[in-house]
Wavefront OBJ file of the C-alpha trace (Angstrom):
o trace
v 49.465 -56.533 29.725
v 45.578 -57.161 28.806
v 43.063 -54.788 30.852
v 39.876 -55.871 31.800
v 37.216 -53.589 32.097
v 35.010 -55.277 34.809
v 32.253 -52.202 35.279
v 28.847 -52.958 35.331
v 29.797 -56.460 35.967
v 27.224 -58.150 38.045
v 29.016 -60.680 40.654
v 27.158 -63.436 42.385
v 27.906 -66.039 44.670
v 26.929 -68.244 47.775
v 25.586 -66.337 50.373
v 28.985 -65.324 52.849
v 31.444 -65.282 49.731
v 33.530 -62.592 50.078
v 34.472 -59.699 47.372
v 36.024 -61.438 44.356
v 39.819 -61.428 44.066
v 41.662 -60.113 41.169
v 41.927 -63.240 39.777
v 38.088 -64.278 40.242
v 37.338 -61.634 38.616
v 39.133 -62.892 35.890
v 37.701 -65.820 36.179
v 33.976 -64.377 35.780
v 35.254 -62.442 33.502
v 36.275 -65.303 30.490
v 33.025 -67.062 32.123
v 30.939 -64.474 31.769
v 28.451 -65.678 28.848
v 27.871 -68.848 31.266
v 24.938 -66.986 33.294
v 23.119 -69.689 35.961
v 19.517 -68.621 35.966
v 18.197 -67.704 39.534
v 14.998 -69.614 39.669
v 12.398 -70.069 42.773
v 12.191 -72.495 44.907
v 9.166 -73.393 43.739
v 10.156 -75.207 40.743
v 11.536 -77.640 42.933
v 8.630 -77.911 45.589
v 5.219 -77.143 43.262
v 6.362 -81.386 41.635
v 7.204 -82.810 44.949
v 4.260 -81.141 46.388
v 2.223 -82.238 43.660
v 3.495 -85.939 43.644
v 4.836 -85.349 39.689
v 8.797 -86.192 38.820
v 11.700 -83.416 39.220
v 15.079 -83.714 39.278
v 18.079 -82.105 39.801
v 21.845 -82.417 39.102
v 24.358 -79.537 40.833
v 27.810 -78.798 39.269
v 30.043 -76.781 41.980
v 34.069 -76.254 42.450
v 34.308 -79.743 43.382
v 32.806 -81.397 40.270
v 34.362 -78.918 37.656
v 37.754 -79.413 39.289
v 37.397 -83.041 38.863
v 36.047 -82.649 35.474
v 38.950 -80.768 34.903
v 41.059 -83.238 35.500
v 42.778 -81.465 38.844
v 44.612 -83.598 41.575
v 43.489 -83.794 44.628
v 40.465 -83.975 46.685
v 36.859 -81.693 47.817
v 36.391 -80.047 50.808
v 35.047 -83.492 52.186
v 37.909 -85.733 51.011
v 36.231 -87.541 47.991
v 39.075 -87.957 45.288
v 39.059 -86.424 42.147
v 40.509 -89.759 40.625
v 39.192 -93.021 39.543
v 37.333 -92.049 36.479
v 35.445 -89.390 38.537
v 36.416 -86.648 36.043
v 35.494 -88.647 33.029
v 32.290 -89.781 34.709
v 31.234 -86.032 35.306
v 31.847 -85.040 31.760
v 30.079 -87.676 30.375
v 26.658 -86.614 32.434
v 27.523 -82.894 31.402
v 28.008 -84.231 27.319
v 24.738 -86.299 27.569
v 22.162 -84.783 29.377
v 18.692 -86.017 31.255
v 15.726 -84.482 30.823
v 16.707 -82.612 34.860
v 17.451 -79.213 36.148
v 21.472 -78.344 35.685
v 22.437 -76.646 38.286
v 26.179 -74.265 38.245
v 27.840 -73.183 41.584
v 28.353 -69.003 41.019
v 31.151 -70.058 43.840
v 32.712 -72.131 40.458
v 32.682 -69.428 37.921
v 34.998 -67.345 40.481
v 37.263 -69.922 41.305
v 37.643 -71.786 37.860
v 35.531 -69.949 35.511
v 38.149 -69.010 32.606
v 38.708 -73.156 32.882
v 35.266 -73.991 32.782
v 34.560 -71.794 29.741
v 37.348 -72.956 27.541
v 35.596 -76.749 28.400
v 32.608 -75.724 27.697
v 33.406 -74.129 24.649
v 35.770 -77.103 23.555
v 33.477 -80.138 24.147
v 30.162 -77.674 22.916
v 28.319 -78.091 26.505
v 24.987 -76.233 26.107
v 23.520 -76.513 28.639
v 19.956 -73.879 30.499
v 22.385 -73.471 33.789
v 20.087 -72.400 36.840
v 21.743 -71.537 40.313
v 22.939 -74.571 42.015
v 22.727 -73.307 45.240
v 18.854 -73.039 45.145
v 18.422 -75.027 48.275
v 21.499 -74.133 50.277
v 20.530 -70.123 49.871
v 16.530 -70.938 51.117
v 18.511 -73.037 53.776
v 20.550 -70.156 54.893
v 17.645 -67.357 54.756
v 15.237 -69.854 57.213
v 13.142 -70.009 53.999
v 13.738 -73.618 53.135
v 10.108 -74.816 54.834
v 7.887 -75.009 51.773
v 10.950 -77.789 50.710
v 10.498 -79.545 53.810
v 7.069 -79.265 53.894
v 6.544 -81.165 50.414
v 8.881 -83.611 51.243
v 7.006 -84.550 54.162
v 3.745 -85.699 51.889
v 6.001 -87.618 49.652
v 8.210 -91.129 50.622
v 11.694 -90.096 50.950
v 15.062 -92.087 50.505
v 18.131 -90.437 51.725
v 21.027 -91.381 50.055
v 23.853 -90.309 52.366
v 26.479 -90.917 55.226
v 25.879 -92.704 58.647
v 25.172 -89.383 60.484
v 22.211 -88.421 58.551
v 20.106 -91.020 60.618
v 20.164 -88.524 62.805
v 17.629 -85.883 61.310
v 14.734 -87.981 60.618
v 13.006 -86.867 63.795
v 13.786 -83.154 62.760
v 12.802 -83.686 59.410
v 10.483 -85.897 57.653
v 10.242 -89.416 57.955
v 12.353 -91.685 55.788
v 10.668 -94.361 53.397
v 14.423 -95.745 53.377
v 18.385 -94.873 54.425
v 20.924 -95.714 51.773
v 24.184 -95.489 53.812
v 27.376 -94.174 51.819
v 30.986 -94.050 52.764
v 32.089 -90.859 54.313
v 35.090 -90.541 51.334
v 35.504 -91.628 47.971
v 31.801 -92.573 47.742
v 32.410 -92.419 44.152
v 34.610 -96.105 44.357
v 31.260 -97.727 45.729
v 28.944 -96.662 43.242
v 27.521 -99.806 41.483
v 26.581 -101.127 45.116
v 24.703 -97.758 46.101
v 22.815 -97.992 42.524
v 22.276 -101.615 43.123
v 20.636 -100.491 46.805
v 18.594 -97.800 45.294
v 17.219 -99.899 42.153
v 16.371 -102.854 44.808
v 14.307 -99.912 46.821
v 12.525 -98.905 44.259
v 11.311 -101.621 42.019
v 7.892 -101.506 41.428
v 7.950 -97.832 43.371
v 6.734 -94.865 41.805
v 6.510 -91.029 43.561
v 9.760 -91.785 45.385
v 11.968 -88.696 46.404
v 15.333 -89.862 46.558
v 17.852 -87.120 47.736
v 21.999 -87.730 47.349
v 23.950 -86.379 49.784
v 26.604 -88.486 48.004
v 29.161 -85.343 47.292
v 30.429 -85.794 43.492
v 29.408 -89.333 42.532
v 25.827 -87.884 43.148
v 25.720 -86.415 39.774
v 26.770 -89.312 38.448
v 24.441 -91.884 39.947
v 21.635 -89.312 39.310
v 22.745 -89.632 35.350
v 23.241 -93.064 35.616
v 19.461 -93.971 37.108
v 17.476 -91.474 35.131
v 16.224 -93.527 32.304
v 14.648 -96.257 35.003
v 13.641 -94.147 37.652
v 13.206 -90.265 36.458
v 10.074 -90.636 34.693
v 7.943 -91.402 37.585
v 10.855 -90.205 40.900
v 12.409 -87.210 41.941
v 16.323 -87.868 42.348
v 17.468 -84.568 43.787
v 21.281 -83.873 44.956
v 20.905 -82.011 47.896
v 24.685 -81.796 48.461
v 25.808 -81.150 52.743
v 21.650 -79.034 53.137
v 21.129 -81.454 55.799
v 24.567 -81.221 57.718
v 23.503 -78.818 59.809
v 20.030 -80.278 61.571
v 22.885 -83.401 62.573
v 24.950 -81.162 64.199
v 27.653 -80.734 61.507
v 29.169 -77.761 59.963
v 30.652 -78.979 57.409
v 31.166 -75.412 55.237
v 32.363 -72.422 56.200
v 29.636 -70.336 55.646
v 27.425 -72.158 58.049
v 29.965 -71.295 60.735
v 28.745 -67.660 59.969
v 24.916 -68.073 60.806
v 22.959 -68.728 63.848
v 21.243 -71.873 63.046
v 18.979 -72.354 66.053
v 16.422 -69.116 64.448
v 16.972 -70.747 61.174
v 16.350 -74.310 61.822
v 13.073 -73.270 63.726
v 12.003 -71.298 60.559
v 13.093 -74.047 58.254
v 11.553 -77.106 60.163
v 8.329 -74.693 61.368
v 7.765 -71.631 58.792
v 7.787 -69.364 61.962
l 1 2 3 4 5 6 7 8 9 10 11 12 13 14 15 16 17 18 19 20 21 22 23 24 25 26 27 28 29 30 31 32 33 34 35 36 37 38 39 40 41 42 43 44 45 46 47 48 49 50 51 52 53 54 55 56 57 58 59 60 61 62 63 64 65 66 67 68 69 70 71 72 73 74 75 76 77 78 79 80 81 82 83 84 85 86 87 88 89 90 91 92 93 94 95 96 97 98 99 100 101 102 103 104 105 106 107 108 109 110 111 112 113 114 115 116 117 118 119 120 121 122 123 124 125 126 127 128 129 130 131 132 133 134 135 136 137 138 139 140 141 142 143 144 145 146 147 148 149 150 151 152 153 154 155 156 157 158 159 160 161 162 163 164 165 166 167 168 169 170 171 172 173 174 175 176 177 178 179 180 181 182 183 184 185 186 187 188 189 190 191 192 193 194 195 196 197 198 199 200 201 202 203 204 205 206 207 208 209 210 211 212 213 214 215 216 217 218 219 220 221 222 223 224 225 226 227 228 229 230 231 232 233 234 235 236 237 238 239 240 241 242 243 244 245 246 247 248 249 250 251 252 253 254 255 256 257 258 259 260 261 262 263 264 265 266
C-alpha cells in the first residue's frame, strides 16, 4: 500500500464544495504541481472597462472529462462525443494569446488523470482559477463585471432563456441563440452567426454560455476577432438572474441579496 502524506496540503475549490474525499485527495495529490493562479477580478474588468481586448477560455470537470476521452455527458447534457474531446485538446496543445482558466472542482475529481495528460502531451500552460466570475457571482461582488459590460456592446452567445436577463443586465448589441444540448454538433453555424455579427466590428464583448464547445469556438475565432474583441466563456454566471439553478451550489445561496449587490453594488 502507498501512503500519502497530505499535511500542509492547501485544498481549494468552488465556493460550497465539500471536504475532499479520500480519493480527491488523491487526486490533488498526483495534480498537485498544476496550481491555478487566483487572480482579481480586475484583470478581466480594467480591458472591458477600458474598451481594450481580453479573453478567456475555462477548463472544468466537464471539458477534462471529455478531453479525456470519458463516455457520457455534463451536468447539462452536452455529449462528450463527436470529436468534442479531440477538439478540446487541440485548443489546450495550441494556445491563443487568452487567459486559461482550470476548475479547482477538476483537480479533485480527475486530477491524477489530468496530470498524467498534461505531462504526456507537454501542456504548459499559466493556469489561473476558472471560477473567477462564478466566485464574485456568489459573494454579490460581481458588479464592477457588470458594470464594464454595460459601457461596452455585448453579444451573448447562449440558450433561448437568456433573453430573459437583458432588462436585469445590460443591454445586448446581439443574441446568438444555441441549442440547449450538444451545442457542440452546431458549431460551424454559431461561428458563421458570430463572424456575420461582427464584420467590420471592433470593441465587441462576446460572452459563450455555450457549455464545452465554448472553448472551442473561442479557439477557433481568436485569430479574426481576439485582437480587437473580448470573447469571454462565462459558463451557466447568468442562469441565475433567468430564474434557473442550474448547479448545485446556487441552490445553497440566497440570490435575491446577491443579485441586488451584483446588478446595484449595494
Amino acid at each position: 500500500l502507498c501512503e500519502f502524506d497530505f499535511s500542509g496540503f492547501l485544498f481549494i475549490g468552488h465556493s460550497g464544495d465539500n471536504v475532499p474525499s479520500i480519493q480527491q485527495h488523491i487526486n490533488l495529490f498526483f495534480s498537485r504541481n498544476i496550481i491555478p493562479q487566483v487572480v482579481p477580478l480586475s484583470v478581466l474588468v480594467d480591458p472591458i472597462d477600458a474598451g481594450r481586448p481580453v479573453s478567456l477560455i475555462r477548463y472544468g470537470d466537464g471539458e477534462w472529462s471529455a478531453v479525456l476521452g470519458h463516455n457520457g455527458a455534463n451536468c447539462d447534457g452536452h455529449s462528450y462525443g463527436n470529436g468534442l474531446g479531440e477538439a478540446l485538446l487541440y485548443t489546450l496543445k495550441n494556445p491563443v494569446n487568452a487567459f486559461y482558466g482550470l476548475q479547482p472542482f477538476a483537480l479533485k475529481c480527475l486530477g491524477r488523470e489530468i496530470a498524467a495528460l498534461v505531462k504526456r502531451e507537454k501542456i504548459s500552460l499559466p493556469w489561473i482559477n476558472a471560477d473567477i466570475l462564478h466566485d464574485a457571482n456568489l459573494h454579490g461582488e460581481l458588479f464592477p463585471f457588470i458594470s464594464a459590460l454595460r459601457k461596452r456592446e455585448c453579444v451573448i452567445i447562449g440558450p433561448s432563456y437568456l433573453r430573459e436577463i437583458e432588462s436585469q443586465l445590460f443591454p445586448f448589441a446581439g443574441f446568438i441563440e444555441i441549442p440547449r444540448q450538444n451545442c457542440y454538433e452546431a458549431k460551424a453555424e454559431i461561428e458563421s452567426k458570430i463572424l456575420a455579427f461582427g464584420k467590420d466590428k471592433s470593441s465587441i464583448v462576446y460572452l459563450f454560455s455555450a457549455s464545452m464547445a465554448a472553448n472551442v469556438m473561442i479557439h477557433d475565432l481568436f485569430d479574426r476577432l481576439g485582437s480587437s474583441n473580448s470573447l469571454l466563456d462565462v459558463g451557466s454566471l447568468w442562469d441565475v438572474y433567468a430564474g434557473i439553478k442550474s448547479r448545485g451550489v446556487y441552490e445553497d445561496h440566497d440570490w435575491t441579496e446577491l443579485i441586488r449587490k451584483n446588478l446595484f453594488g449595494i
